[in-house]
Each structure stands twice: as structure tokens, then as C-alpha cells.
N, CA, C and O atoms as a Maestro MAE file, in Angstrom:
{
 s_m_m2io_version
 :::
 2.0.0
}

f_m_ct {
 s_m_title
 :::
 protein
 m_atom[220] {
  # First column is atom index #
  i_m_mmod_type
  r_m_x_coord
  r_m_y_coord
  r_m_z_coord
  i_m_residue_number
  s_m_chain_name
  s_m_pdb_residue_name
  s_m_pdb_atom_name
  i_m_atomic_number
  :::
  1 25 -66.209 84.534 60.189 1 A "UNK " " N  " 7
  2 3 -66.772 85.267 59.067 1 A "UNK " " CA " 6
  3 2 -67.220 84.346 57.929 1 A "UNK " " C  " 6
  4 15 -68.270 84.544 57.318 1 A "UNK " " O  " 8
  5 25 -66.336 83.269 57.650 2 A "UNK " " N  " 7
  6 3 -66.868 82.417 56.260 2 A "UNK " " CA " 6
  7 2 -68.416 81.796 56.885 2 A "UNK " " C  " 6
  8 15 -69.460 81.676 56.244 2 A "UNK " " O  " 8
  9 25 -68.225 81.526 58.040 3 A "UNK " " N  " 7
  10 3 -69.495 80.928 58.389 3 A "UNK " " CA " 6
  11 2 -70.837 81.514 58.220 3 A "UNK " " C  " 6
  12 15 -71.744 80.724 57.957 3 A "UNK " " O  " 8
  13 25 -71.140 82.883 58.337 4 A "UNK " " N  " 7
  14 3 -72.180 83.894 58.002 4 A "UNK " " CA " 6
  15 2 -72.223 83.723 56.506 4 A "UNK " " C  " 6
  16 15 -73.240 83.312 55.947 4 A "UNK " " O  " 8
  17 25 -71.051 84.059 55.815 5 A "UNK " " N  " 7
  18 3 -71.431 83.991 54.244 5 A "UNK " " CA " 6
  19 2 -71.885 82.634 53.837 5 A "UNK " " C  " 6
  20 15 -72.680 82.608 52.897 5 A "UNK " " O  " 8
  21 25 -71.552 81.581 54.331 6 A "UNK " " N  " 7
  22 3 -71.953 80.110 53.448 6 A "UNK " " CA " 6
  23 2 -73.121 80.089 53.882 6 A "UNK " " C  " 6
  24 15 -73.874 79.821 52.945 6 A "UNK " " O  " 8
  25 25 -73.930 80.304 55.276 7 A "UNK " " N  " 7
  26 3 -75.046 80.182 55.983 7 A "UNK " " CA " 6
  27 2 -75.977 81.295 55.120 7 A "UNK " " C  " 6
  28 15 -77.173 81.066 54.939 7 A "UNK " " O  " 8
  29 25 -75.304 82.574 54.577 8 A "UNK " " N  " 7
  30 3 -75.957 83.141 53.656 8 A "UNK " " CA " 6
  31 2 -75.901 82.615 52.552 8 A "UNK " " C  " 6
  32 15 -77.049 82.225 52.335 8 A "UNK " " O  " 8
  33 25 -75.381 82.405 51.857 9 A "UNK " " N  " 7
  34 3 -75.417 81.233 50.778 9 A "UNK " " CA " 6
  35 2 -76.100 80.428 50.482 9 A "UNK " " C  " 6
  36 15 -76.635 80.257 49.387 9 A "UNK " " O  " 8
  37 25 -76.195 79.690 51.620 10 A "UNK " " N  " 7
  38 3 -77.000 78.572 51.916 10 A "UNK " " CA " 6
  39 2 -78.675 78.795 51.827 10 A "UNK " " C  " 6
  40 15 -79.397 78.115 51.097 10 A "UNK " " O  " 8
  41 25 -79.154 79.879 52.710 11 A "UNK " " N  " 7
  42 3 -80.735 80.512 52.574 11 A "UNK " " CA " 6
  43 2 -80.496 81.039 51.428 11 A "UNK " " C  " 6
  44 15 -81.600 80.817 50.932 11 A "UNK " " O  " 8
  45 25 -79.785 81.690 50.422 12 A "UNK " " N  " 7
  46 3 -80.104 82.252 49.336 12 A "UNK " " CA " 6
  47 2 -80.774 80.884 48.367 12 A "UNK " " C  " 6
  48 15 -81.935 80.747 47.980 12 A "UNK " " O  " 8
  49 25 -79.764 80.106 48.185 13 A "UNK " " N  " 7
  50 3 -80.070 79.069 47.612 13 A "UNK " " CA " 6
  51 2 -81.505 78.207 47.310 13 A "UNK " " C  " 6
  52 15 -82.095 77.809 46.306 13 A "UNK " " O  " 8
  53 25 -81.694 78.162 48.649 14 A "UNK " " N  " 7
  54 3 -83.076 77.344 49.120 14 A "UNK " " CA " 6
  55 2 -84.118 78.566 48.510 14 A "UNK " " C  " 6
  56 15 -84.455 78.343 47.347 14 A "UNK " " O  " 8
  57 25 -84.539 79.505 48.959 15 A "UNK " " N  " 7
  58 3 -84.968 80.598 48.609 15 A "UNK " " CA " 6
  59 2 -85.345 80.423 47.622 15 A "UNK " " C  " 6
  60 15 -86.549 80.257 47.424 15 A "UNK " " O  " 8
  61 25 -84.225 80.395 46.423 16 A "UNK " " N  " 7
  62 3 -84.543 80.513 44.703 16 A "UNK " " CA " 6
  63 2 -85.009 79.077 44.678 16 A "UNK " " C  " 6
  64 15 -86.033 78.930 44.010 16 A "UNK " " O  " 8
  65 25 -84.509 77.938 45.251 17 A "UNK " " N  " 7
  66 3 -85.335 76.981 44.473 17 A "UNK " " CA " 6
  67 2 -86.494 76.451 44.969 17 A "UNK " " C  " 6
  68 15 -87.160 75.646 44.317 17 A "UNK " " O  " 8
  69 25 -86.890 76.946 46.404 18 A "UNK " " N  " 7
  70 3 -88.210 77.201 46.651 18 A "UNK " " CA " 6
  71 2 -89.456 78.251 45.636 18 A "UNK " " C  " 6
  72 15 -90.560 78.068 45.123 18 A "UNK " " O  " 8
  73 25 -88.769 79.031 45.724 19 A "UNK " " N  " 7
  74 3 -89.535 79.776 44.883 19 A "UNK " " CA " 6
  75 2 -89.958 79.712 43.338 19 A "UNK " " C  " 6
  76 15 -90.987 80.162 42.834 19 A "UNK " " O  " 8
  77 25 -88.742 78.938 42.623 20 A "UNK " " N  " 7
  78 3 -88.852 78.487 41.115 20 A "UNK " " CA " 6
  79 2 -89.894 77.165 41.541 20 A "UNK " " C  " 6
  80 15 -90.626 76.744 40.646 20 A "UNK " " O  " 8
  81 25 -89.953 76.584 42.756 21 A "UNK " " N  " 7
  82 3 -90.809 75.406 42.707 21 A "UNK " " CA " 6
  83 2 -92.116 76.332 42.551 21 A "UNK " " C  " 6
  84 15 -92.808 76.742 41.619 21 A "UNK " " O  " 8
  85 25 -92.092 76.430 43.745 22 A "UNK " " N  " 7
  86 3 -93.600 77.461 43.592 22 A "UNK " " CA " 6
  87 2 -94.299 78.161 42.217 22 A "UNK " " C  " 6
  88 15 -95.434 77.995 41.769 22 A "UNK " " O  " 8
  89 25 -93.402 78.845 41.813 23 A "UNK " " N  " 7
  90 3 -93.580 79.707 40.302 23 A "UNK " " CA " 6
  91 2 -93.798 78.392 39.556 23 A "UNK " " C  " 6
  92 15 -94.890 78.553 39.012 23 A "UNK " " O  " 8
  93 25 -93.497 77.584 39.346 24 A "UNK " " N  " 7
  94 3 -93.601 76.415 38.135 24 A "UNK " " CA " 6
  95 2 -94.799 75.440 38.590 24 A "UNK " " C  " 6
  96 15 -95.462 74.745 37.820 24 A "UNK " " O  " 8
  97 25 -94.937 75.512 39.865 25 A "UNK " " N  " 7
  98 3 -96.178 74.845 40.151 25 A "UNK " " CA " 6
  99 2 -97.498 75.620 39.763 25 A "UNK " " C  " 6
  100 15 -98.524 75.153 39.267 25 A "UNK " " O  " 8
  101 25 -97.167 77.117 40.168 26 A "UNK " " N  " 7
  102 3 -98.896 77.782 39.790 26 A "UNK " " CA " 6
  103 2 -98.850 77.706 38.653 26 A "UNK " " C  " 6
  104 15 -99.728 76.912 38.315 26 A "UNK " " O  " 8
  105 25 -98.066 78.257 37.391 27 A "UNK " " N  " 7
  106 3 -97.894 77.784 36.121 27 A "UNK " " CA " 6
  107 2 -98.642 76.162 35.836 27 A "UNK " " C  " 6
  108 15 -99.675 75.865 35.238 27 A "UNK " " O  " 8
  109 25 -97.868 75.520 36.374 28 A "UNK " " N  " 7
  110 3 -99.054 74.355 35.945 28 A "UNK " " CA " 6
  111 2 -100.299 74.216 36.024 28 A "UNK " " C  " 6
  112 15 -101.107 73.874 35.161 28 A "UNK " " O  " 8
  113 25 -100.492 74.595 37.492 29 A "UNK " " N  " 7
  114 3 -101.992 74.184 37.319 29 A "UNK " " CA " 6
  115 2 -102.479 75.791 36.218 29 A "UNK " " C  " 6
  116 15 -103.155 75.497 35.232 29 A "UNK " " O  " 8
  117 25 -102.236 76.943 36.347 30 A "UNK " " N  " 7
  118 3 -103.173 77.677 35.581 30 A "UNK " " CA " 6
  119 2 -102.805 78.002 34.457 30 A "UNK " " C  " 6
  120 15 -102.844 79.164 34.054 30 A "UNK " " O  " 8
  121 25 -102.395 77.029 33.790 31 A "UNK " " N  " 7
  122 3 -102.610 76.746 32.295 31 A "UNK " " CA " 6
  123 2 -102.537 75.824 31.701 31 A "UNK " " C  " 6
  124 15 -101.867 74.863 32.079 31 A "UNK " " O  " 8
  125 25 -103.389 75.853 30.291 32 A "UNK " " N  " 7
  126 3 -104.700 75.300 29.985 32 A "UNK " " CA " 6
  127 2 -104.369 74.315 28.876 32 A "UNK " " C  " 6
  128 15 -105.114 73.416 28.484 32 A "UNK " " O  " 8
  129 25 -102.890 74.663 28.325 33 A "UNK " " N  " 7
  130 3 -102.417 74.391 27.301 33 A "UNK " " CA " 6
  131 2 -101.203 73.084 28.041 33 A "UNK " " C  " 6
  132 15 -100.420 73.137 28.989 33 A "UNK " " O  " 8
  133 25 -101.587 71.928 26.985 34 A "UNK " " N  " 7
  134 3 -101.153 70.404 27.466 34 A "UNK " " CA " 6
  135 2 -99.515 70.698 27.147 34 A "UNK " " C  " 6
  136 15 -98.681 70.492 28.028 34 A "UNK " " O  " 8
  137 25 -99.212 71.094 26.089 35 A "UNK " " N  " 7
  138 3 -97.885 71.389 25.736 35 A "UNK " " CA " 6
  139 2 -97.074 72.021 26.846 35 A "UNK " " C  " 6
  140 15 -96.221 71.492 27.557 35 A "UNK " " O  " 8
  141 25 -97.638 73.595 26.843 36 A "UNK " " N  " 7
  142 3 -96.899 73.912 28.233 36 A "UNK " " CA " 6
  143 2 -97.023 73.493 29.470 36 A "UNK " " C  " 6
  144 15 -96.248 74.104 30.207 36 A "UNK " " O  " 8
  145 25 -97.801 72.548 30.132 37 A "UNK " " N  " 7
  146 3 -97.981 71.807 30.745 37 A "UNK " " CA " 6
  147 2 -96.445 70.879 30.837 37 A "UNK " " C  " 6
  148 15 -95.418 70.956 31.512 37 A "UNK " " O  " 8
  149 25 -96.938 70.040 29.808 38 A "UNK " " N  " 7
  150 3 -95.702 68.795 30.123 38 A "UNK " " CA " 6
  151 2 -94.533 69.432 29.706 38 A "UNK " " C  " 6
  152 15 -93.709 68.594 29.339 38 A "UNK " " O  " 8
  153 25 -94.024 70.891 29.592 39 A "UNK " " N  " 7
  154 3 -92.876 71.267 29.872 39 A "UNK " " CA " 6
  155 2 -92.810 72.079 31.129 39 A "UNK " " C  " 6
  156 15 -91.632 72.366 31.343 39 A "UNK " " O  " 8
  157 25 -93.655 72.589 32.094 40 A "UNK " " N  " 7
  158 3 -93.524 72.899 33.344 40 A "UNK " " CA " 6
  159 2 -93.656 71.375 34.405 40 A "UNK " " C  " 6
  160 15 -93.376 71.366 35.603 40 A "UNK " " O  " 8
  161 25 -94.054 70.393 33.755 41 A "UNK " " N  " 7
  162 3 -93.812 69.363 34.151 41 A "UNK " " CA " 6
  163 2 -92.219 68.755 34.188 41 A "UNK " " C  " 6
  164 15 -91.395 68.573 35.084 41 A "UNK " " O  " 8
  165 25 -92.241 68.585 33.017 42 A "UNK " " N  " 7
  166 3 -90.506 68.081 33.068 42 A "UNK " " CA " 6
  167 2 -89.692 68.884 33.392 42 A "UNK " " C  " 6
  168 15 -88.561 68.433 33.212 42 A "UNK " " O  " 8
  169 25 -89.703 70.424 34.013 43 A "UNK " " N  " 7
  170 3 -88.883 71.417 34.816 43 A "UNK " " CA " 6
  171 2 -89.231 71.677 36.234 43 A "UNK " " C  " 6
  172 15 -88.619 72.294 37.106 43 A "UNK " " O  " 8
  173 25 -90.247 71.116 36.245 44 A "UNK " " N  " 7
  174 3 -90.552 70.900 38.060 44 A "UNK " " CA " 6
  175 2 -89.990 69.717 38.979 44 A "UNK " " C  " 6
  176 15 -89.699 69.669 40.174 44 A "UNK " " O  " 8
  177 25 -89.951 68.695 37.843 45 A "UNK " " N  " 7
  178 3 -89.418 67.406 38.857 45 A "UNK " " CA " 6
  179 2 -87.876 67.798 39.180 45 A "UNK " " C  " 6
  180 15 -87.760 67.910 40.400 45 A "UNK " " O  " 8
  181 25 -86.613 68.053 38.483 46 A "UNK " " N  " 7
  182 3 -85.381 68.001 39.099 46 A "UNK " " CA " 6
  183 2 -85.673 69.249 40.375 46 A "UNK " " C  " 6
  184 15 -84.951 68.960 41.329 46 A "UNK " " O  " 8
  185 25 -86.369 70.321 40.621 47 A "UNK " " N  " 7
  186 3 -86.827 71.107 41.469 47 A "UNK " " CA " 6
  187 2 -87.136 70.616 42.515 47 A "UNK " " C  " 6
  188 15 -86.401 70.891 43.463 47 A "UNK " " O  " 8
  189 25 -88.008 69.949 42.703 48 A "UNK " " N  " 7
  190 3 -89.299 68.826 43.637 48 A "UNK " " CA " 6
  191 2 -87.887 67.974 44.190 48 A "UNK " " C  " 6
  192 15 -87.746 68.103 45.407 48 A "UNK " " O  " 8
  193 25 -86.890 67.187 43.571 49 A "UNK " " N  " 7
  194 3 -86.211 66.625 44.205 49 A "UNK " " CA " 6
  195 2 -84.784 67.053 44.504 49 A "UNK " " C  " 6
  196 15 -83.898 66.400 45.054 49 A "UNK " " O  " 8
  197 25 -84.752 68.284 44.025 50 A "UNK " " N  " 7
  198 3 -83.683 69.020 45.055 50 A "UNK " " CA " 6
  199 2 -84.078 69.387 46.431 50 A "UNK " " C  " 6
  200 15 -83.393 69.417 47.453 50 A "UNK " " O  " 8
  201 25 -85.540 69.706 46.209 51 A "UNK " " N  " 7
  202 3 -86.386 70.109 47.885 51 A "UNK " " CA " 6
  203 2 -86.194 69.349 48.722 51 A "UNK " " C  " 6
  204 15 -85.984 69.735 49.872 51 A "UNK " " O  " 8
  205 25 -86.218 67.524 48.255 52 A "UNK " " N  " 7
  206 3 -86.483 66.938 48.900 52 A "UNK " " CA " 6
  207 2 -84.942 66.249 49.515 52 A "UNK " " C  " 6
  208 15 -84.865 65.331 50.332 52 A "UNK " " O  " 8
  209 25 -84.093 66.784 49.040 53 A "UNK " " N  " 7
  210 3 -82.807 66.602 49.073 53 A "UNK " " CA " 6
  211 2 -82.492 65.140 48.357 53 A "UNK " " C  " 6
  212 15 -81.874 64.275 48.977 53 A "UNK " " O  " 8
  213 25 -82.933 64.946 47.090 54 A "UNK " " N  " 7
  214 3 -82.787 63.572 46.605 54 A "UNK " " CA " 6
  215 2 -81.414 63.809 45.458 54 A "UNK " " C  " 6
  216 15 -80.610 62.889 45.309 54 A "UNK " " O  " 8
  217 25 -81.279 64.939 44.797 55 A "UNK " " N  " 7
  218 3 -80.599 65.408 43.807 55 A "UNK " " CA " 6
  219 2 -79.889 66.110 44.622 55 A "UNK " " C  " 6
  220 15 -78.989 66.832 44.192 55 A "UNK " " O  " 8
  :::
 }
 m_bond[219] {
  # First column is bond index #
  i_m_from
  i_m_to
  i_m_order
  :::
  1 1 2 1
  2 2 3 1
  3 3 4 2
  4 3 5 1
  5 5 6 1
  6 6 7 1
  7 7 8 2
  8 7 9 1
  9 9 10 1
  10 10 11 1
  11 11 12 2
  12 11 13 1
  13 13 14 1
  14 14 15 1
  15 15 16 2
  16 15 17 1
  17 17 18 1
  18 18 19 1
  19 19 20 2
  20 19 21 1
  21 21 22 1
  22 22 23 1
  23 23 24 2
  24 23 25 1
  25 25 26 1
  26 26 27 1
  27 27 28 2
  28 27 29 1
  29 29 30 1
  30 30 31 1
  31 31 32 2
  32 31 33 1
  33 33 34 1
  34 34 35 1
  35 35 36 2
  36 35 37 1
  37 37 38 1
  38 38 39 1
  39 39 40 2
  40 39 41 1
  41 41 42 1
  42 42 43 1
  43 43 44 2
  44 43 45 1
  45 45 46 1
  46 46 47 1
  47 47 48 2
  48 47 49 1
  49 49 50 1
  50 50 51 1
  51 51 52 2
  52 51 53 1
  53 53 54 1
  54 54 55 1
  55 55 56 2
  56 55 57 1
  57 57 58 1
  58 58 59 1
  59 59 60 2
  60 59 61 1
  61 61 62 1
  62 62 63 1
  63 63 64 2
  64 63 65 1
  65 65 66 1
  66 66 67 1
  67 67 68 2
  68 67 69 1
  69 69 70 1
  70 70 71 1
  71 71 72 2
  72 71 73 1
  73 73 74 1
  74 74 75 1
  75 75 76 2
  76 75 77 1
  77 77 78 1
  78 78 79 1
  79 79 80 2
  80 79 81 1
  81 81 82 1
  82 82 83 1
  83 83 84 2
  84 83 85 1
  85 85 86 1
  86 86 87 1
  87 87 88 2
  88 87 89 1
  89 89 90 1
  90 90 91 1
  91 91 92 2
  92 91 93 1
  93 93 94 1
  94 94 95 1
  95 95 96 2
  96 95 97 1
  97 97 98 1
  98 98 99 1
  99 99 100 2
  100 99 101 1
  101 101 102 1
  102 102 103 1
  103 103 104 2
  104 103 105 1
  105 105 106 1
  106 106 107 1
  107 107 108 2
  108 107 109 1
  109 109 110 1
  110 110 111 1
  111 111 112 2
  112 111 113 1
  113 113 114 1
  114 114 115 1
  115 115 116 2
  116 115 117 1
  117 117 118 1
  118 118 119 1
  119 119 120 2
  120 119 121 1
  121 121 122 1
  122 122 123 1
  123 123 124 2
  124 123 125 1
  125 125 126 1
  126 126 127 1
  127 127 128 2
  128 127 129 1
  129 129 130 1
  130 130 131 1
  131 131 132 2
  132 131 133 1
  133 133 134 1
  134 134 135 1
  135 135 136 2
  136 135 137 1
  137 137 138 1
  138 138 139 1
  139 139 140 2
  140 139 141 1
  141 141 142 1
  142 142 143 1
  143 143 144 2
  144 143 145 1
  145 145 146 1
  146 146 147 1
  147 147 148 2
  148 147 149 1
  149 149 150 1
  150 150 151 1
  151 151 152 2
  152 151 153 1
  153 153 154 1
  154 154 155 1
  155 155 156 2
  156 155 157 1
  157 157 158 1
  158 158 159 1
  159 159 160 2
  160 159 161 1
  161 161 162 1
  162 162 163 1
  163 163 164 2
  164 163 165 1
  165 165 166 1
  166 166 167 1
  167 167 168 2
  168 167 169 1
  169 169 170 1
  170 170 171 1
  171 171 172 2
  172 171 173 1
  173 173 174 1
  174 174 175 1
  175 175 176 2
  176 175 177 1
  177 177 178 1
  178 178 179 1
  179 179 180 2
  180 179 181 1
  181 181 182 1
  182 182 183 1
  183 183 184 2
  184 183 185 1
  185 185 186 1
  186 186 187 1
  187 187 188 2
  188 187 189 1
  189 189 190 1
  190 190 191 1
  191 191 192 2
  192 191 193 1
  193 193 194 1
  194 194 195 1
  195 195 196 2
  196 195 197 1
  197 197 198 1
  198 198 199 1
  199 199 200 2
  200 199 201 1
  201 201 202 1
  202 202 203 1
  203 203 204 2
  204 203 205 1
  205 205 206 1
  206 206 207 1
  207 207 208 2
  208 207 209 1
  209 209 210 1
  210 210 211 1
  211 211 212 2
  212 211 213 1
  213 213 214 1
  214 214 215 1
  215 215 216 2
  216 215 217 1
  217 217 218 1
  218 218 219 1
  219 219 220 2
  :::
 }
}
């Protein structure tokens, strides 16, 4: 039984930070404004390298 829940756990996880990658990436490119820019910038990289399993 623990094994189903951590394995659920586990896809939940990935899930959200797939998806906050995604969401913060279209945000970047479609908008226009440099400010919010280099703050969807500096909240995408710790994202980008959790994906990549570096963090």
C-alpha cells in the first residue's frame, strides 16, 4: 500500500512542477513588459533545474 501512495506522490509532484514550468514559460514569452520578464525569469530557473533533476 505505501508503495501506490509515494508512486502517487511522486506523479503528483512532477505534474505541478511541470506545469508551473510551462505556466512561467508562456508568461515569458507573452509579455511585453522587461520587469515582469526578469521576474518570470528568475522563477523559472530553480523550476528548469528541478526538471532536470539538478536541484
Amino acid at each position: 500500500m505505501p508503495t501506490i501512495f509515494y508512486t502517487l506522490l511522486f506523479w503528483i509532484y512532477w505534474l505541478i512542477a511541470a506545469s508551473m514550468g510551462a505556466i512561467m514559460f508562456a508568461a515569458l514569452i507573452r509579455e511585453h513588459d522587461r520587469g515582469v520578464q526578469a521576474t518570470v525569469a528568475m522563477l523559472l530557473v530553480p523550476v528548469i533545474l528541478r526538471l532536470l533533476l539538478i536541484k
